[in-house]
MIDOSE-1310 file (N, C-alpha, C; in nm, 2 decimals, decimal comma, always signed):
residues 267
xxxx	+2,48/+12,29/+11,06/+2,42/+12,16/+11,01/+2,45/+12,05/+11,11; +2,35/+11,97/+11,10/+2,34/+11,82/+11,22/+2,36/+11,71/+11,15; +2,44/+11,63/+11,15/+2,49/+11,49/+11,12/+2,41/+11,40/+11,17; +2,35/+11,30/+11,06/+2,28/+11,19/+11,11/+2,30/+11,05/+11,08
xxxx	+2,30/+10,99/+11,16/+2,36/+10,83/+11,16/+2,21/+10,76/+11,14; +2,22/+10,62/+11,14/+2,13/+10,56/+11,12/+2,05/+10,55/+10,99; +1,98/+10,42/+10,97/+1,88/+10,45/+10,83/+1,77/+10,55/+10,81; +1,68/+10,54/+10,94/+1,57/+10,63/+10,93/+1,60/+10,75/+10,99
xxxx	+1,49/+10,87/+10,97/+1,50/+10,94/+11,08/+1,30/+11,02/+11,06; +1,26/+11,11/+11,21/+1,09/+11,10/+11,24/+1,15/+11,26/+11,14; +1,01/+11,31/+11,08/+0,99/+11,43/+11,04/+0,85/+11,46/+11,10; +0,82/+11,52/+11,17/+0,73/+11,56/+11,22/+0,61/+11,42/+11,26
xxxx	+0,68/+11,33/+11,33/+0,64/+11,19/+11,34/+0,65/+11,02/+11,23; +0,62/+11,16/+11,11/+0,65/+11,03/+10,99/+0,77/+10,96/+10,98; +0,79/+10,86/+10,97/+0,93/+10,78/+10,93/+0,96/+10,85/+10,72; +1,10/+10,90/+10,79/+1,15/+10,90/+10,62/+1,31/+10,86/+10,61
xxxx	+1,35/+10,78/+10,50/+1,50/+10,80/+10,50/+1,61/+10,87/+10,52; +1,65/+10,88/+10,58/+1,82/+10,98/+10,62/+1,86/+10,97/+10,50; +1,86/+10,91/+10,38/+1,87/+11,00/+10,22/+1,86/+11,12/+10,19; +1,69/+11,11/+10,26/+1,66/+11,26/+10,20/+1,66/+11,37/+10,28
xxxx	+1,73/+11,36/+10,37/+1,78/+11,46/+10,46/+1,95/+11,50/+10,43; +1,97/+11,39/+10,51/+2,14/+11,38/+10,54/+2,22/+11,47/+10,64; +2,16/+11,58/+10,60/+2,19/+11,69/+10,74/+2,06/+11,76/+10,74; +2,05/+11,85/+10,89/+1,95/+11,94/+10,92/+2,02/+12,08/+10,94
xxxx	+1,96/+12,17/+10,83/+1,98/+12,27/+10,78/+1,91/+12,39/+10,84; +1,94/+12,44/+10,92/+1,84/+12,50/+11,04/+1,74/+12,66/+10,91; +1,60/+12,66/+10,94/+1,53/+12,70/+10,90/+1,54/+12,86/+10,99; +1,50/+12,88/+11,09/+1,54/+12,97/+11,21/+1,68/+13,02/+11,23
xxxx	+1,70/+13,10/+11,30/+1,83/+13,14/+11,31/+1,89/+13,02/+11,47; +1,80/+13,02/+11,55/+1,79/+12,92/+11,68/+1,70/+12,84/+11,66; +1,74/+12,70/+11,70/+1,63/+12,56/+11,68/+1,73/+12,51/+11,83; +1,60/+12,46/+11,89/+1,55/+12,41/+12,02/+1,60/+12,27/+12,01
xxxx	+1,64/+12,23/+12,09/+1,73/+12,09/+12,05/+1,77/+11,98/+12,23; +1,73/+11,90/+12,17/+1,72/+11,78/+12,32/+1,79/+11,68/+12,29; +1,93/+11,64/+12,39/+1,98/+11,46/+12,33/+1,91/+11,40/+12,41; +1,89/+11,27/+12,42/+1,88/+11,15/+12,50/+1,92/+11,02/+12,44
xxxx	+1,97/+10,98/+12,54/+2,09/+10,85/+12,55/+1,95/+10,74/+12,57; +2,02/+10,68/+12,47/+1,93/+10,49/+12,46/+2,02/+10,43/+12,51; +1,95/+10,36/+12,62/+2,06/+10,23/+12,66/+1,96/+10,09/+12,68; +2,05/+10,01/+12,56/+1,94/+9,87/+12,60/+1,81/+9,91/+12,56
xxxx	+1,79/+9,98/+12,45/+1,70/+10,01/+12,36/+1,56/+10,11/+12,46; +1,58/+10,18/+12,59/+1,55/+10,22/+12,66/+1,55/+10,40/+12,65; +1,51/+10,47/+12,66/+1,55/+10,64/+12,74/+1,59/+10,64/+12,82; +1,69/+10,68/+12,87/+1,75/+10,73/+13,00/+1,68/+10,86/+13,05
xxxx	+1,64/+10,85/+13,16/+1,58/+10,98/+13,21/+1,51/+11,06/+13,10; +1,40/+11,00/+13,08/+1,28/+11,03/+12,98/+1,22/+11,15/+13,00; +1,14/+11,13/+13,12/+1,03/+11,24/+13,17/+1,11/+11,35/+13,19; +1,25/+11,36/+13,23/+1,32/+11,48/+13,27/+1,35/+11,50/+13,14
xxxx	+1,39/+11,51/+13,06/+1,40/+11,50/+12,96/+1,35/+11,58/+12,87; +1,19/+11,56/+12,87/+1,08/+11,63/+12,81/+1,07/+11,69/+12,90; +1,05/+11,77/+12,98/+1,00/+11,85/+13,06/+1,09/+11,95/+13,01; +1,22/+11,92/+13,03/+1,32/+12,02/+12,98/+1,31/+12,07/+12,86
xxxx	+1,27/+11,98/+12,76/+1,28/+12,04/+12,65/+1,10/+12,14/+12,61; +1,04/+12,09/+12,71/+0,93/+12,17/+12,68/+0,91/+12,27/+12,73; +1,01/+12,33/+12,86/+1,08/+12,46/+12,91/+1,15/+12,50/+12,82; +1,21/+12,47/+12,75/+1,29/+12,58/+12,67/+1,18/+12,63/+12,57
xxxx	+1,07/+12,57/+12,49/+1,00/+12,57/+12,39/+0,92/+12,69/+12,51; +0,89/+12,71/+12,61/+0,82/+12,85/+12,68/+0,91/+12,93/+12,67; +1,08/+12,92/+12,71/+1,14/+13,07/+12,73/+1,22/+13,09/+12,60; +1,18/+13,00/+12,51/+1,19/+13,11/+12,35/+1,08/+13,14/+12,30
xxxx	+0,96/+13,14/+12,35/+0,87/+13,15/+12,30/+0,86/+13,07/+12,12; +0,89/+12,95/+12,15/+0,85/+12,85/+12,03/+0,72/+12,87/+11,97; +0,72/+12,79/+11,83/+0,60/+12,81/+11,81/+0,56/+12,64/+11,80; +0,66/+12,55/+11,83/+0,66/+12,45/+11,82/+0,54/+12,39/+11,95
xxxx	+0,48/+12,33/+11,92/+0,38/+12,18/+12,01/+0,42/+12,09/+12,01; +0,48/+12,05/+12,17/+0,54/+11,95/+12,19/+0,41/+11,88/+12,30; +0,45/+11,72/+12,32/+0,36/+11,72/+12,48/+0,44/+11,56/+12,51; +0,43/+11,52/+12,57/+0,46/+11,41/+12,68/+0,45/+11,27/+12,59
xxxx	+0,37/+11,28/+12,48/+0,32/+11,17/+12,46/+0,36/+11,14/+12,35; +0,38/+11,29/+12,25/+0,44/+11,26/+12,13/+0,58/+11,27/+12,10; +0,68/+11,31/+12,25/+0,78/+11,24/+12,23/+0,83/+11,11/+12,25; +0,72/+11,07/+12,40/+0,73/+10,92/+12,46/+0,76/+10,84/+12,32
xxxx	+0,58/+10,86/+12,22/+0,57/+10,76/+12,10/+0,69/+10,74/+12,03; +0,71/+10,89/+11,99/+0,81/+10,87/+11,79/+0,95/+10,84/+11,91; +0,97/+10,85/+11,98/+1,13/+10,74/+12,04/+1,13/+10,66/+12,03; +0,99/+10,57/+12,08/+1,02/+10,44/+12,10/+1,04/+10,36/+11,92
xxxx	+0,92/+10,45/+11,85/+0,90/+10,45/+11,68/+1,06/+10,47/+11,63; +1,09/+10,55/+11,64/+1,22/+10,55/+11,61/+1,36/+10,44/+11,68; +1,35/+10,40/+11,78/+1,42/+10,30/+11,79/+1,42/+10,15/+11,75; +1,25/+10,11/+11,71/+1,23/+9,97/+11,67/+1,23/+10,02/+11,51
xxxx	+1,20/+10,12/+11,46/+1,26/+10,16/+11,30/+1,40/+10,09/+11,27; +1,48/+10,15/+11,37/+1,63/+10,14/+11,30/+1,70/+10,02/+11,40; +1,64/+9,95/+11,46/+1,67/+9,81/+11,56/+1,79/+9,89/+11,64; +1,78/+10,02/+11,72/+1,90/+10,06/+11,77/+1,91/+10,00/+11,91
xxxx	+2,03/+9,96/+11,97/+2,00/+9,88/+12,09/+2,10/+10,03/+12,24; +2,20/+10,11/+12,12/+2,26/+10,15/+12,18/+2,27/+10,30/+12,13; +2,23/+10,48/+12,16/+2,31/+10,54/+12,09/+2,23/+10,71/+12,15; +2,23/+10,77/+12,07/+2,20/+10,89/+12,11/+2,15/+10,96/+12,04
xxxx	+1,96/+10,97/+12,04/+1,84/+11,03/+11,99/+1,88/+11,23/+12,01; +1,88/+11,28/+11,91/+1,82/+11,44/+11,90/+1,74/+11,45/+11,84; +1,68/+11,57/+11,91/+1,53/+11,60/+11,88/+1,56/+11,76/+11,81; +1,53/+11,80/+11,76/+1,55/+11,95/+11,67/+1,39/+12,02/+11,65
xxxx	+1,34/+12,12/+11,72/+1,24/+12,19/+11,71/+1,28/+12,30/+11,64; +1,25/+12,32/+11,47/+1,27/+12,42/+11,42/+1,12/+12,49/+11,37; +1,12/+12,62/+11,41/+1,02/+12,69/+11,40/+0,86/+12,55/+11,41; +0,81/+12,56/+11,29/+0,64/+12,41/+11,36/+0,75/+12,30/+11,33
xxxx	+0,87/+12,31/+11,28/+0,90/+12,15/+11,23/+0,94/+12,06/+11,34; +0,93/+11,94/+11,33/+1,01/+11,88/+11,47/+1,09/+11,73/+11,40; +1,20/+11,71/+11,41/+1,32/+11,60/+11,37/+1,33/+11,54/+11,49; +1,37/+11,43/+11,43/+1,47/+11,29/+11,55/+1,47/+11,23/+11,47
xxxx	+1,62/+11,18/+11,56/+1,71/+11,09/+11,51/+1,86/+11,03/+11,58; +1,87/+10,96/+11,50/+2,01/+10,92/+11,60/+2,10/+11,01/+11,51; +2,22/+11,04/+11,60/+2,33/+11,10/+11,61/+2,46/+11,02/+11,61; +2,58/+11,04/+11,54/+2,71/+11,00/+11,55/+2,73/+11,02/+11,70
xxxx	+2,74/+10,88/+11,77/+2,77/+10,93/+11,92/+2,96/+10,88/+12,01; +2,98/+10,96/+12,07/+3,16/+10,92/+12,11/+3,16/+10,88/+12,27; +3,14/+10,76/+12,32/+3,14/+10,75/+12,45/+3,27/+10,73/+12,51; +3,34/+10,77/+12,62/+3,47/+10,77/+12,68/+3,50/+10,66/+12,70
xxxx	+3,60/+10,59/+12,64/+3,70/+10,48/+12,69/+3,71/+10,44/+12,81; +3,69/+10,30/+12,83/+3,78/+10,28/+13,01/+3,81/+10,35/+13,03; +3,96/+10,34/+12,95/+4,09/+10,43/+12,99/+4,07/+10,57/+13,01; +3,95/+10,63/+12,96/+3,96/+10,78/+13,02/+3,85/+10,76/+13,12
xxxx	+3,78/+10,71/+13,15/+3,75/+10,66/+13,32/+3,89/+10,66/+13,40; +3,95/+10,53/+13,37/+4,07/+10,49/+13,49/+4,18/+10,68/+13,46; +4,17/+10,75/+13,36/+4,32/+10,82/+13,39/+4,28/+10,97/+13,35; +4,12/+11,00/+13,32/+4,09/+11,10/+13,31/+4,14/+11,15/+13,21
xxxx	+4,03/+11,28/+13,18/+4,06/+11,32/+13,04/+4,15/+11,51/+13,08; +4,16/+11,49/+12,96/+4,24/+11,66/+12,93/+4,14/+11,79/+12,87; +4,14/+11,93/+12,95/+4,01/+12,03/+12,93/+4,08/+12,13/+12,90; +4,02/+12,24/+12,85/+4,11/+12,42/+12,86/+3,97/+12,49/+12,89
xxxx	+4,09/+12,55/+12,95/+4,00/+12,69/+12,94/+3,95/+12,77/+12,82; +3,82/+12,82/+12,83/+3,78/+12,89/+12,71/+3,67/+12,99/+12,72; +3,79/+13,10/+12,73/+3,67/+13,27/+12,81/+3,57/+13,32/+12,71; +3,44/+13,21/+12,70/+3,33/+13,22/+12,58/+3,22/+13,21/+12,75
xxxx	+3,08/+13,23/+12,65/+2,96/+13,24/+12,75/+2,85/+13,15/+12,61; +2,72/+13,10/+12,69/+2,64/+13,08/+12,60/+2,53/+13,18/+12,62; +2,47/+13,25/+12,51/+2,38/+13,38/+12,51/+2,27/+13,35/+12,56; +2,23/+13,19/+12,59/+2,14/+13,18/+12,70/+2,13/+13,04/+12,77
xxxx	+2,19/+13,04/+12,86/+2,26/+12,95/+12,94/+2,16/+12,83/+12,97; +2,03/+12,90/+13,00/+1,89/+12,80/+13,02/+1,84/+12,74/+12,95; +1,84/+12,75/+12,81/+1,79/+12,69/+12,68/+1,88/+12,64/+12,62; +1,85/+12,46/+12,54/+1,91/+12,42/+12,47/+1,89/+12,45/+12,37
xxxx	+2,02/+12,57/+12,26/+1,95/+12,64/+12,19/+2,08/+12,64/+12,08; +2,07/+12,56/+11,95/+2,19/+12,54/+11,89/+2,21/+12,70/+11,84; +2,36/+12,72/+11,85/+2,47/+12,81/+11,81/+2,60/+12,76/+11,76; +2,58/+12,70/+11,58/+2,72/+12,67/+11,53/+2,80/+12,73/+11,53
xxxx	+2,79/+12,85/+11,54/+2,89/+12,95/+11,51/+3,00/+12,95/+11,67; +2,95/+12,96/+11,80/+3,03/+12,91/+11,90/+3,08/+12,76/+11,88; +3,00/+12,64/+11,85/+3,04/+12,53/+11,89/+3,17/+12,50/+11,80; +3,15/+12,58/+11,66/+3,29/+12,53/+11,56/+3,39/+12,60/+11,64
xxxx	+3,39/+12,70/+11,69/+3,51/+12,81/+11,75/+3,54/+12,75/+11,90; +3,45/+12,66/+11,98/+3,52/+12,56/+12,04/+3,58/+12,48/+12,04; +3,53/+12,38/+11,90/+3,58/+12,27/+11,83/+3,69/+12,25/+11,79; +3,75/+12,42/+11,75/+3,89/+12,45/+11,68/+4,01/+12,46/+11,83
xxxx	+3,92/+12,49/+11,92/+4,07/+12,55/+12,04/+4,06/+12,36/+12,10; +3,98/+12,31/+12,09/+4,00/+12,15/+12,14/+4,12/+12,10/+12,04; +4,06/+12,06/+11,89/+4,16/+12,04/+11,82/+4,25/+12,04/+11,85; +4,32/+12,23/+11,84/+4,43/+12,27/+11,85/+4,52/+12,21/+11,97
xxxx	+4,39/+12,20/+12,07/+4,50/+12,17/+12,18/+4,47/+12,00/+12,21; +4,47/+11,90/+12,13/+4,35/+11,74/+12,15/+4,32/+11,72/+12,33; +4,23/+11,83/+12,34/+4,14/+11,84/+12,43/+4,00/+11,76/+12,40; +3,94/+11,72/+12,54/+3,86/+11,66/+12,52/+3,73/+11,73/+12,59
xxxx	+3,74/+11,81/+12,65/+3,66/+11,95/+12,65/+3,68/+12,08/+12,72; +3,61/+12,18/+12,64/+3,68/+12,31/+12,67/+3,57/+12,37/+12,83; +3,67/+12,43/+12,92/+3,57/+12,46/+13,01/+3,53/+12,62/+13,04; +3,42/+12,65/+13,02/+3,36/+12,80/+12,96/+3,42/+12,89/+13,09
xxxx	+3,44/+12,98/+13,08/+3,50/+13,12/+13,12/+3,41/+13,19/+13,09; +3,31/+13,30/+13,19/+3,21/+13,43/+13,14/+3,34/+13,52/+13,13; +3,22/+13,65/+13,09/+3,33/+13,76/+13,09/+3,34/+13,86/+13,21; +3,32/+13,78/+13,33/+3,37/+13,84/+13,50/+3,49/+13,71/+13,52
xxxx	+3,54/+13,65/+13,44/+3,60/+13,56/+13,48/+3,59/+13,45/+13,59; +3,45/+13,42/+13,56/+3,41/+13,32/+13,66/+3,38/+13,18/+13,59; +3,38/+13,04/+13,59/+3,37/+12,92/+13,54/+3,24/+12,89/+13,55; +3,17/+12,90/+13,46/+3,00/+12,83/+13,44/+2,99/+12,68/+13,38
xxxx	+3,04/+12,65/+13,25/+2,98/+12,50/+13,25/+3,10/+12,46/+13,15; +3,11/+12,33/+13,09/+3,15/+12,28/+12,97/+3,11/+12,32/+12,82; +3,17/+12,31/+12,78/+3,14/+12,35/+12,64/+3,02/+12,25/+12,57; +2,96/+12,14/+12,60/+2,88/+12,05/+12,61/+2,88/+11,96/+12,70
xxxx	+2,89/+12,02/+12,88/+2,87/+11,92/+12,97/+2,84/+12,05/+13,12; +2,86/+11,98/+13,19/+2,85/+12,04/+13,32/+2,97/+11,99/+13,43; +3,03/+12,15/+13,46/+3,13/+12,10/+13,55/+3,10/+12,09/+13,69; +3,17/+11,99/+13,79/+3,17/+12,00/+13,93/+3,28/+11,97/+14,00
xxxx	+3,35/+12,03/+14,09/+3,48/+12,04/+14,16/+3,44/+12,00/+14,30; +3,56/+11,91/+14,33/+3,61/+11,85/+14,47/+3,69/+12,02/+14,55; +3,64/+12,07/+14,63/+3,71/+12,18/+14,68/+3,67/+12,14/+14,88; +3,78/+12,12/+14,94/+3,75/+12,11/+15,09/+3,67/+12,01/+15,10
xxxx	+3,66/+11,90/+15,04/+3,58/+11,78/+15,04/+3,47/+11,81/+15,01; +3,44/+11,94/+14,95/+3,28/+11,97/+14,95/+3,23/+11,94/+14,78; +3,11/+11,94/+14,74/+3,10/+11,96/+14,60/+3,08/+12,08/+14,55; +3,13/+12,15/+14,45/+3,09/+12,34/+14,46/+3,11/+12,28/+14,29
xxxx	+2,97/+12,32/+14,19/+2,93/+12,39/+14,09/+2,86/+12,53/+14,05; +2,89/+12,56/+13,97/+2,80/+12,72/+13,93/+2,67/+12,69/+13,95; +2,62/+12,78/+13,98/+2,45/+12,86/+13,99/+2,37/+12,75/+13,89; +2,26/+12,70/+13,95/+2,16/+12,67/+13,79/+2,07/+12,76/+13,70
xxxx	+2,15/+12,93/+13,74/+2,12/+13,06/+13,64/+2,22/+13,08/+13,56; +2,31/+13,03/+13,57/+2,46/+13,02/+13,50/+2,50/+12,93/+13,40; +2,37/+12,84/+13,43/+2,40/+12,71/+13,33/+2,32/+12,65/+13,27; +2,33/+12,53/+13,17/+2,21/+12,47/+13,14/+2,15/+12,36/+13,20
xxxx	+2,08/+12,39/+13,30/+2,03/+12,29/+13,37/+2,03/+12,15/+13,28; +2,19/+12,06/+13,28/+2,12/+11,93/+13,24/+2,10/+11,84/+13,32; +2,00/+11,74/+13,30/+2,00/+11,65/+13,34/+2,02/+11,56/+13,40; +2,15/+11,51/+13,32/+2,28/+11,43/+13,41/+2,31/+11,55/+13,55
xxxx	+2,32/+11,68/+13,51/+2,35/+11,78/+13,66/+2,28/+11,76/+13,80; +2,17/+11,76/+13,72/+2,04/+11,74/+13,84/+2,06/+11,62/+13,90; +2,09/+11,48/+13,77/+2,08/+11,32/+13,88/+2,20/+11,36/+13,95; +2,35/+11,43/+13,93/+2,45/+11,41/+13,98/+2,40/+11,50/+14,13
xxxx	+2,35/+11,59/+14,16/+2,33/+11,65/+14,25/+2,19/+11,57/+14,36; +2,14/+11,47/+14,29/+2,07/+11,39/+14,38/+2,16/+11,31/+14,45; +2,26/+11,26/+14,36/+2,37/+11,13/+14,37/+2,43/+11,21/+14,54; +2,50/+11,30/+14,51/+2,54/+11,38/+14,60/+2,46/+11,38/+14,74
xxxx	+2,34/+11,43/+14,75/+2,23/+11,42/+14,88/+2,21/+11,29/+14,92; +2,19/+11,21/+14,83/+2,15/+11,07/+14,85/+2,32/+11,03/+14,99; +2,45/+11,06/+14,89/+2,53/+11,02/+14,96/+2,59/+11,08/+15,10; +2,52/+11,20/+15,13/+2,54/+11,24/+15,24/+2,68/+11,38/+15,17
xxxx	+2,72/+11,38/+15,08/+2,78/+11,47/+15,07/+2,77/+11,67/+15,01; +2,83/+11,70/+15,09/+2,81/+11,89/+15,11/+2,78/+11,93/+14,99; +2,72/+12,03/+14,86/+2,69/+12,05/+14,79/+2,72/+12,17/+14,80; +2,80/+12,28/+14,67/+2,73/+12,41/+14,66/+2,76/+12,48/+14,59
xxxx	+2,63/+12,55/+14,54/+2,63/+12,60/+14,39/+2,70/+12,75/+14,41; +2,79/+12,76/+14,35/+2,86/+12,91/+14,36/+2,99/+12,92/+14,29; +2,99/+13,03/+14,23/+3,04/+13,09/+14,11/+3,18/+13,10/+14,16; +3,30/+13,03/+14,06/+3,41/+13,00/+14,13/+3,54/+13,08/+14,03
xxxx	+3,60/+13,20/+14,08/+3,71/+13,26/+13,95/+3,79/+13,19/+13,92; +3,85/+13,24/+13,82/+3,92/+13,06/+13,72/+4,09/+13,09/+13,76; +4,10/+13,19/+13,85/+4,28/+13,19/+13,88/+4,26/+13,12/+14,07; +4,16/+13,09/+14,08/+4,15/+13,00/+14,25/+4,09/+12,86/+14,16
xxxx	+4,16/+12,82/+14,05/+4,14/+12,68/+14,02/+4,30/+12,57/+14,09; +4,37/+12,69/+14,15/+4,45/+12,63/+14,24/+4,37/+12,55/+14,38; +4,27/+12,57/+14,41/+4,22/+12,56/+14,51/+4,15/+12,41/+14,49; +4,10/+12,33/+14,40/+4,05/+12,20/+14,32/+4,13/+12,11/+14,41
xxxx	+4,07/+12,00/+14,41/+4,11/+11,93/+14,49/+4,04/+11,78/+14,37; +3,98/+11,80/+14,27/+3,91/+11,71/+14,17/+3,81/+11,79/+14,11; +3,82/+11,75/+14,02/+3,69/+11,80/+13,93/+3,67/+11,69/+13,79; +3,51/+11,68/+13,74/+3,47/+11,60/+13,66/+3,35/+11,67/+13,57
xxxx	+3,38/+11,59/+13,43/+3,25/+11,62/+13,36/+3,14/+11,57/+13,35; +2,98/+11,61/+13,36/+2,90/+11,52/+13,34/+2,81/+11,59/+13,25; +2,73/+11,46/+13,16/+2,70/+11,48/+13,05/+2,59/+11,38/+13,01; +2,55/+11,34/+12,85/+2,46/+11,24/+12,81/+2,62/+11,16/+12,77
xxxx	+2,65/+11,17/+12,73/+2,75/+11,10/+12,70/+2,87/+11,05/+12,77; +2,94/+11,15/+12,84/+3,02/+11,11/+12,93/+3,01/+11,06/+13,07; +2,90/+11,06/+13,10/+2,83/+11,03/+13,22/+2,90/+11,11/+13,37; +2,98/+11,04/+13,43/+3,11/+11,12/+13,52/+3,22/+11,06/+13,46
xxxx	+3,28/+11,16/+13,43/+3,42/+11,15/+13,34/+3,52/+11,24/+13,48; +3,59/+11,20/+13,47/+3,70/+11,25/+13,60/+3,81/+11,32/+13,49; +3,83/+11,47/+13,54/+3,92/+11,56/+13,50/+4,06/+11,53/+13,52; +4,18/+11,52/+13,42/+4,31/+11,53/+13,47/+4,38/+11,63/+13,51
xxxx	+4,34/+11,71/+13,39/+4,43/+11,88/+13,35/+4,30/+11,98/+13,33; +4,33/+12,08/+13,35/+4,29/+12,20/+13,26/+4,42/+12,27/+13,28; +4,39/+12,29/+13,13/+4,55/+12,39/+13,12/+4,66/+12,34/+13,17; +4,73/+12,39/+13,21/+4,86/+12,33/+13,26/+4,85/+12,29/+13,37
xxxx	+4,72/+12,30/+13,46/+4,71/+12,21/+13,62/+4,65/+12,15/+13,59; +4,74/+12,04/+13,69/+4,76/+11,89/+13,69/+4,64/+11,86/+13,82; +4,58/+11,74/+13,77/+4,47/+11,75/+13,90/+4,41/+11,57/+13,90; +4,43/+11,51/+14,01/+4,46/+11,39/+14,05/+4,30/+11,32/+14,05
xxxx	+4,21/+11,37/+13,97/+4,06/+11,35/+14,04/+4,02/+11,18/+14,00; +4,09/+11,15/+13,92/+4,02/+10,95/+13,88/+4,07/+10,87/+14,02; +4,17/+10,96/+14,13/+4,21/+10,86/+14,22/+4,15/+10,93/+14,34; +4,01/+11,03/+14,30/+3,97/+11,15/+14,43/+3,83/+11,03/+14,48
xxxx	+3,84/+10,96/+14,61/+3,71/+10,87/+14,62/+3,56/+10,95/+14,65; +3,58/+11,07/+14,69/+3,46/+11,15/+14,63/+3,38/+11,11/+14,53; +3,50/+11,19/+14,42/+3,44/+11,14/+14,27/+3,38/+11,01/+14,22; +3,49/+10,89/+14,28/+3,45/+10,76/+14,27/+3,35/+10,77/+14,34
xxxx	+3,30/+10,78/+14,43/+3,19/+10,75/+14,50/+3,06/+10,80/+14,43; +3,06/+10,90/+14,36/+2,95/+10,93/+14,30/+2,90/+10,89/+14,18; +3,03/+10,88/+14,14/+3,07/+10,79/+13,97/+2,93/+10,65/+14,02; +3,00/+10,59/+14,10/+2,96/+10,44/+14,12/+2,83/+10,48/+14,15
xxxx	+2,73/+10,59/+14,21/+2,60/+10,64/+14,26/+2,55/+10,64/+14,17; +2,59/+10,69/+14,05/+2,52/+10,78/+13,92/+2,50/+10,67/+13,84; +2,56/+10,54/+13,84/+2,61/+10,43/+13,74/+2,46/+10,34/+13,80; +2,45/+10,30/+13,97/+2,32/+10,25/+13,96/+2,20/+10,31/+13,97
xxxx	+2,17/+10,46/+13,98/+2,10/+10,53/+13,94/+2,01/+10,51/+13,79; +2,15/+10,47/+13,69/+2,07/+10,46/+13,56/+2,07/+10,32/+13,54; +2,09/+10,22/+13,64/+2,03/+10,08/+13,63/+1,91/+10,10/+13,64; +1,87/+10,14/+13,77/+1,73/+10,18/+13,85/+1,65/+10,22/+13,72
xxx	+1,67/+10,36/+13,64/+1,58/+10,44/+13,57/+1,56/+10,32/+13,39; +1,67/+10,24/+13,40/+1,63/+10,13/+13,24/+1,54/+10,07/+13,30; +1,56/+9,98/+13,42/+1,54/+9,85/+13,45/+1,40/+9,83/+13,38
């Protein structure tokens, strides 16, 4: 079930009350699912956005019709509905049905900017790494090892014991000054990953995608999350290694790339 904030929410374009919903109750066993971050009543990285989600709607073979223009509209429809200035739109393709709406959203503190947050390990996989493709049944059973341990996210483990992504983000590590993340076969190509890996070229720094085993996380020299929400969040810990990445100027350097990046993409 999906939690919805806000007064309105689109049912298949129409405006209806978040009364008569309150949650989304998945009709399919998998429903096709896109966030995007409003900033300043804007989309963040719009057109990537849609494209992605109308890639996944091919490699599950959807039955859903999406196109360019009827998500552009019911966003903007949906933002001057509910006067939102600030927050974070999901889109839910269930079998022809299509939902939006805003979401309960948690953006990171300064303070976990300046001192970085805390991760674990967690030897889970997603059954299809390419498609945003909800599975409650993993996300509560991640939700519980965070809890347990007040982690602020768990970082996925396959079952070759190699590190592929966040449990809802994308990881990337400081190793030899270089930047080294998993494969974009390994993972869900998001968005934020892609601008972060422009940020990277733009700045002149090494890149490389390759599958890294999770007992040579001695070898880290920084690592951070990026996300719709967290944007670059700088890593402290996983597990019991301690890892110095909010004071790694790598990371800062990218941090500060990625920040006028999405000046550039509101303005």
């Amino acid at each position: 079930m999906v939690k919805i904030s806000n007064e309105y929410i689109l049912y298949n374009g129409d405006i209806k009350n978040t009364d008569e919903f309150e949650v989304i109750k998945p009709v399919s066993s998998k429903q096709i699912y896109e966030v995007i971050r409003i900033i300043n009543k804007k989309p963040l990285f719009l057109k990537e956005h849609i494209e992605r989600l109308i890639n996944s709607v091919k490699i599950t073979d959807s039955n859903c019709v999406v196109t360019t223009e009827i998500i552009k509209d019911e966003i903007e429809k949906l933002v001057k509905v509910n006067n939102v200035t600030e927050g974070n739109v999901k889109i839910i393709l269930d079998n022809s049905d299509r939902y939006m709406f805003f979401i309960p959203h948690s953006y990171p503190s300064q303070d976990l900017y300046i001192n970085g947050v805390k991760t674990i390990l967690y030897f889970g996989e997603r059954e299809n790494p390419n498609a945003k493709v909800i599975n409650d049944t993993f996300r509560e059973r991640v939700n519980r090892k965070l809890d347990e341990s007040n982690s602020y996210e768990a970082i996925l483990v396959d079952r070759n014991g190699y590190i592929t992504e966040g449990s809802r983000s994308n990881i990337f590590m400081v190793i030899d000054g270089k930047i080294v993340t998993s494969p974009g076969s390994k993972v869900l190509p998001g968005i934020t990953r892609m601008k972060i890996i422009q940020c990277c070229n733009e700045l002149g720094l090494e890149i490389e995608e390759k599958e890294l085993y999770y007992k040579q996380l001695d070898k880290i020299e920084g690592a951070f999350i990026s996300g719709t929400s967290p944007k670059v969040l700088p890593i402290k810990s996983i597990d019991e290694l301690k890892i110095n990445s909010q004071k790694n100027k790598i990371i800062n350097d990218i941090k500060n790339k990625f920040d006028e990046l999405i000046k550039k993409d509101i303005s």
